[in-house]
C-alpha positions in Angstrom: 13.2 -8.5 -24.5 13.0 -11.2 -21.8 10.7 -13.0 -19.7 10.1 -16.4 -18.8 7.7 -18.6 -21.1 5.4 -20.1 -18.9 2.8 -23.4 -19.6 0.3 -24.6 -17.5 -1.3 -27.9 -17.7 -4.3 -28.7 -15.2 -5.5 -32.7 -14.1 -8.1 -32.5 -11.9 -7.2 -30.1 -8.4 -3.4 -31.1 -9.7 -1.5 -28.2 -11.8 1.5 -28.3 -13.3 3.5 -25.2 -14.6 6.4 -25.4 -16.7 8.9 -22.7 -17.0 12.0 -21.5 -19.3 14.3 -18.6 -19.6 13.0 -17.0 -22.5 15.6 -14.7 -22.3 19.1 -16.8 -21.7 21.2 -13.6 -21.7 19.1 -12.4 -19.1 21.6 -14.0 -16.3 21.1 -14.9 -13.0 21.2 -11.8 -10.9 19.2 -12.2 -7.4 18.9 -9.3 -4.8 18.6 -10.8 -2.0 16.9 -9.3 1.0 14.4 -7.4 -1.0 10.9 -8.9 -2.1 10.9 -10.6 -5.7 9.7 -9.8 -9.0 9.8 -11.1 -12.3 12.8 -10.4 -13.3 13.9 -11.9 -10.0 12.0 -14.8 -10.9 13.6 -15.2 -14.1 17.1 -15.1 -12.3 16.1 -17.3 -9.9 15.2 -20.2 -12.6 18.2 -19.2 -14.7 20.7 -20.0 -11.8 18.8 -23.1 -10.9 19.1 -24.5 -14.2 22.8 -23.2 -14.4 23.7 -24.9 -11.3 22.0 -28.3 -11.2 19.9 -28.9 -14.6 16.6 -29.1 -15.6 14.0 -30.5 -13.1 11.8 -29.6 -10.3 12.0 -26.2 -9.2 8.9 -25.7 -6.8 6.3 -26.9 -4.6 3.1 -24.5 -5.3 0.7 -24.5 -2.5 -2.6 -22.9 -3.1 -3.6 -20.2 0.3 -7.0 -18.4 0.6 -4.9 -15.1 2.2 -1.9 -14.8 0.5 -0.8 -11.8 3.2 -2.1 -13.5 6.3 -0.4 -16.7 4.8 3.0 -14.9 4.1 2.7 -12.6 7.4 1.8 -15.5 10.1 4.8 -17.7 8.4 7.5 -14.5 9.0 5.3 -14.1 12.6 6.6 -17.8 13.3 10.6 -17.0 12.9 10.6 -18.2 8.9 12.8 -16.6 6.7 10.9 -15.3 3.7 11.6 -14.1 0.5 8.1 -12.4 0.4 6.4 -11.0 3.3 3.2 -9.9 1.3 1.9 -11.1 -1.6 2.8 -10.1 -5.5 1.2 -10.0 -8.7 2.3 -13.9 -10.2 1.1 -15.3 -13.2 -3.2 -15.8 -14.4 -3.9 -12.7 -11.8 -2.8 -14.5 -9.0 -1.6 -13.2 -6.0 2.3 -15.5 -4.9 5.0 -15.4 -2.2 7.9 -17.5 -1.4 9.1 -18.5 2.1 12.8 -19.2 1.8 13.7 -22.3 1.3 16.1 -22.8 4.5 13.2 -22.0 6.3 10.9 -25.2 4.9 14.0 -28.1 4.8 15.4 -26.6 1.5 12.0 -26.9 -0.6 11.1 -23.8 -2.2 7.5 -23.0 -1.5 5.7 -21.2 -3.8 2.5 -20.0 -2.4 -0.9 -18.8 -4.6 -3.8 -17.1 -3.8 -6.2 -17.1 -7.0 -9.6 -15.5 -7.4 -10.4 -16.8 -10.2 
């Protein structure tokens, strides 16, 4: 089965989360226009790494309301990826603007609970 092996380390407000096909066969199939999901994800990381090598993926930026966040972003003109928030890893709550949207930086927003 695949997935993506996830590893969090946390200094200070900083955290850092490392990620890895768990699942190389898995391939890097995308549909685009349509809100993400893990598997997505997984794709999404598989053709990154196919297409320019291991390093930095994402900037995650952490948002009170994830939906108000997402929805006043695609209010503004941005392209999104997600327009409401999805369950992402530790119970959070994520969504991506698209990265033409913010100078070709993937944004990865988080709204955590917890």
């Amino acid at each position: 089965m695949g997935g993506l092996r996830v590893t969090f380390i946390s200094v200070g407000d900083c955290e850092l989360e490392f990620l890895a096909n768990f699942d190389p066969r898995q391939g890097a199939h995308i549909e685009h226009g349509r809100s993400g999901s893990t598997k997505q994800d997984q794709g999404a990381i598989t053709r990154f790494v196919e297409s320019r090598g291991r390093g930095l993926h994402h900037v995650a930026l952490k948002v009170r309301d994830i939906d108000a966040t997402l929805g006043g972003m695609a209010g503004a003109g941005l392209a999104m990826i997600d327009v409401a928030g999805r369950p992402g890893s530790r119970r959070a709550m994520i969504g991506f603007p698209h990265p033409k949207s913010t100078g070709g930086v993937l944004m990865h927003l988080v709204q955590r609970d917890v």
